[in-house]
C-alpha positions in Angstrom: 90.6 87.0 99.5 92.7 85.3 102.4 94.5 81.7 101.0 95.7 79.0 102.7 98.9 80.2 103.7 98.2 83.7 103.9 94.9 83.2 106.1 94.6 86.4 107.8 95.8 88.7 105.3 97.5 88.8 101.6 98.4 92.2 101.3 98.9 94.0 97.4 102.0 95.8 97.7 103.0 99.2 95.3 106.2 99.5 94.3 108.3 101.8 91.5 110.6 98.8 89.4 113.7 101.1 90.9 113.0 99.8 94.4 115.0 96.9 96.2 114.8 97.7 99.9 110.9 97.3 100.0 110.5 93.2 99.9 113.7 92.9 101.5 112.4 94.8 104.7 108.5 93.6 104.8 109.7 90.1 104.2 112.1 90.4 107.2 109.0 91.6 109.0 106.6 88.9 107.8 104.5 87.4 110.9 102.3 84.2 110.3 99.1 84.2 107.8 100.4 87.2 106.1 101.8 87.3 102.4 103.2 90.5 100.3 102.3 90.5 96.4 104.2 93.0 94.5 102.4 95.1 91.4 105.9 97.3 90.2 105.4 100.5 88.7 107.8 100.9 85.6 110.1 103.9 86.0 111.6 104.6 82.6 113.9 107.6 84.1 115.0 106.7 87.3 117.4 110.0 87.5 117.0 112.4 90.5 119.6 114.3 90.7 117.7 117.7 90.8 114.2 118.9 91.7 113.0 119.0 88.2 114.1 115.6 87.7 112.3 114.3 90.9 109.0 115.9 89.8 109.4 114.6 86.3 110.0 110.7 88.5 107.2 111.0 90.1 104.4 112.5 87.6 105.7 109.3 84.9 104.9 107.0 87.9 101.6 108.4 88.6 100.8 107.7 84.7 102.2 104.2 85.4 100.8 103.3 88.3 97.7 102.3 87.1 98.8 99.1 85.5 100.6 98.1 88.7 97.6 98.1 90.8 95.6 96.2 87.9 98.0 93.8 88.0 98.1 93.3 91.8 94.0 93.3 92.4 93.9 90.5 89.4 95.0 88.4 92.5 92.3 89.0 94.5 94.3 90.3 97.2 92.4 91.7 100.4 94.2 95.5 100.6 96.9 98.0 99.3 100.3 98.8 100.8 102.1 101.5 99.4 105.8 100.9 99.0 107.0 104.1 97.6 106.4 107.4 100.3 107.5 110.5 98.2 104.0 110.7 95.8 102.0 110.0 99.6 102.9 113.1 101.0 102.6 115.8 97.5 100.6 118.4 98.3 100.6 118.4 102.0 97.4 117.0 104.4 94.8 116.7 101.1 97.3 115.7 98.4 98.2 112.5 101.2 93.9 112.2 101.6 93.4 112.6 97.6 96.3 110.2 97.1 94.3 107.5 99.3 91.0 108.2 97.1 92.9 107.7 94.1 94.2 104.4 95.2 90.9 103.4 96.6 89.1 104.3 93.0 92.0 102.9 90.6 91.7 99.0 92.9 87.9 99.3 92.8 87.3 99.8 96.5 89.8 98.5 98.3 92.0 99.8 101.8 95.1 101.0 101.6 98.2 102.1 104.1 100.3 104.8 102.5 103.3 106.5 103.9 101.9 109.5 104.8 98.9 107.8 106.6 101.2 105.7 108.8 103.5 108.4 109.9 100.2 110.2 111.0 98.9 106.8 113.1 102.9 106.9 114.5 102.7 110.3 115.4 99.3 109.8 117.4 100.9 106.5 118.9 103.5 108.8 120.1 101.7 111.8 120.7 104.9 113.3 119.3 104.6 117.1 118.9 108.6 117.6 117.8 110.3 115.8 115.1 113.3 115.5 112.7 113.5 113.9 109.1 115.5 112.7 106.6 115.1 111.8 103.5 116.7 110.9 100.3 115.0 113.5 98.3 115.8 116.5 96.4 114.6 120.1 98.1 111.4 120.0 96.2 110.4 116.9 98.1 111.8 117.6 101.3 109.2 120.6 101.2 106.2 118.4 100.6 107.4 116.2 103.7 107.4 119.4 105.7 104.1 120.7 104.8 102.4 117.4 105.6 103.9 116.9 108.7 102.9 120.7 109.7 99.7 120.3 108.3 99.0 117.5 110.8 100.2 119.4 113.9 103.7 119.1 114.3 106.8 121.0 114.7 109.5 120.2 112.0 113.1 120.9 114.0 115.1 120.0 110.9 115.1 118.0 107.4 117.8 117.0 105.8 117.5 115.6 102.4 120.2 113.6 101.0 119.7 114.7 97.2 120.6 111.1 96.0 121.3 111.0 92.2 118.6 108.6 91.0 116.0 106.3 92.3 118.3 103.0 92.4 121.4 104.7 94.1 119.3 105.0 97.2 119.6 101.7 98.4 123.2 102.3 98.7 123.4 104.7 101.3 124.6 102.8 104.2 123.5 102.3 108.0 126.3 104.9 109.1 125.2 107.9 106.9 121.0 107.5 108.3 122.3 107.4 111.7 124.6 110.6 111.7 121.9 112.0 109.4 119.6 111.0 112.0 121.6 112.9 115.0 121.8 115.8 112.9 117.9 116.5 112.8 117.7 115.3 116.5 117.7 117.6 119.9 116.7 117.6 123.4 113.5 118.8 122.9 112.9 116.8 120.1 110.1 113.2 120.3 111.0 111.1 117.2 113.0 110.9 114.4 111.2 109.9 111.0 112.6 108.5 107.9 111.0 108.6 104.5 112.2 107.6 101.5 111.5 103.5 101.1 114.4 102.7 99.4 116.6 103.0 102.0 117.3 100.6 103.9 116.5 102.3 107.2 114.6 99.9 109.4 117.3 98.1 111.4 119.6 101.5 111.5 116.7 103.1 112.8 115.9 100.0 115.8 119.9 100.9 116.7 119.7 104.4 116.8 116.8 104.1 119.0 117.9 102.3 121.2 120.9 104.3 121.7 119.0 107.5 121.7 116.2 106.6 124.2 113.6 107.9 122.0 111.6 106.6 119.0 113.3 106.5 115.4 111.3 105.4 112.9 111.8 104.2 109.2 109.2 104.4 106.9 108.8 101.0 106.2 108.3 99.9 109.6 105.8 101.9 109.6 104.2 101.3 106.9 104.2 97.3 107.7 102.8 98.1 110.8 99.9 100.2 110.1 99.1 97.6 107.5 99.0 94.9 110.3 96.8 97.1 112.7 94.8 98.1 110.2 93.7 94.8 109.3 93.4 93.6 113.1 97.0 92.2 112.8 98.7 93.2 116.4 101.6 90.4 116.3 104.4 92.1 118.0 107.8 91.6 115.7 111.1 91.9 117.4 114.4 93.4 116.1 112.5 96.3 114.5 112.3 99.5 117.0 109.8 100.0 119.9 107.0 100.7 117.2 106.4 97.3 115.9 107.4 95.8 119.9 104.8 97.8 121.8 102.4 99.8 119.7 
């Protein structure tokens, strides 16, 4: 149900309570007739500072989530955005189409733009064959970033995972660390470099990099914003944000 100020689009947006990068980084990319409404997923445990612990994280916000999205659909909103990335890709190609079901059943119907599904629409935008990734996961979820990415057709050159200690400490990894991170998993023959992980703050870091790199680097909230957008027939070009959200 549009509204008077959000006319084209009021989007329900999926968050864990851990996350502060997410509304900071959609509202910088908010375009007319378009408004975010958060439903936050409580996250009791917010440690990650091994696999176990990241597994443990994400199987207490899969109980949780439920409530978020009740809360968010109580508004009437007109379709879901995902703003947590590690539970989108678990379990490869199907676990990111099972997740989208699941979303689908638990907001009675409704679209929704996950991670996973935009960094699939970016890779076809592309037609990017070789990539690079980092994250701020653990091993165990570095693994399921690889297998969903390989599952879809591409060539993973290198992941590095920067095994941040719990779910808030993310946000404090500065522009700096992403971009040598970024250059680490990057070579000649490689298309794009991705980002997941949407608490950090990558989305200006990654427009920079780009630009110095002469080839697409993109953060997962960029793309998740804009394969919201297109989804919904939304094709506003933003500035400031990377080539993805300029010319795609």
């Amino acid at each position: 149900m549009v509204g008077l100020l959000a006319n084209r689009a009021q989007f329900g947006l999926i968050l864990p309570s851990t996350n502060t990068s997410v509304e900071a980084e959609f509202n910088r990319m908010l375009v007319p007739g378009v408004s975010w409404h958060s439903g936050r997923i409580f996250a009791a445990n917010p440690d990650l500072s091994s696999s176990s612990a990241m597994v443990a994280f994400l199987e207490e916000l899969r109980v949780e989530i439920k409530r978020a999205v009740q809360s968010v659909v109580h508004a009437k909103v007109d379709f879901l955005v995902m703003g947590m990335s590690a539970e989108t890709f678990w379990g490869g190609k199907s676990g990111a189409e099972e997740f989208v079901k699941f979303m689908g059943e638990l907001s009675g119907g409704l679209g929704v733009t996950t991670g996973a599904a935009a960094c699939g629409a970016v890779v076809k935008a592309y037609n990017a064959k070789k990539i690079g990734i980092i994250t701020p996961y653990q091993p165990v979820g570095d693994q399921q970033v690889v297998d969903f990415f390989e599952q879809i057709g591409c060539t993973v050159h290198k992941i590095i995972g920067l095994k941040c200690e719990s779910a808030t400490s993310i946000s404090l990894v500065t522009p700096e660390v992403l971009k040598d991170s970024w250059r680490k998993v990057d070579a000649k023959d490689v298309d794009l470099l991705f980002q997941a992980g949407t608490n950090l703050l990558a989305g200006k870091a990654a427009a920079e990099l780009e630009a110095e790199l002469g080839k697409p680097v993109i953060a997962i909230n960029t793309a998740t914003v804009w394969h919201a957008y297109r989804t919904n027939g939304i094709m506003d070009k933003v500035q400031g944000w990377g080539s993805l959200l300029e010319k795609h």
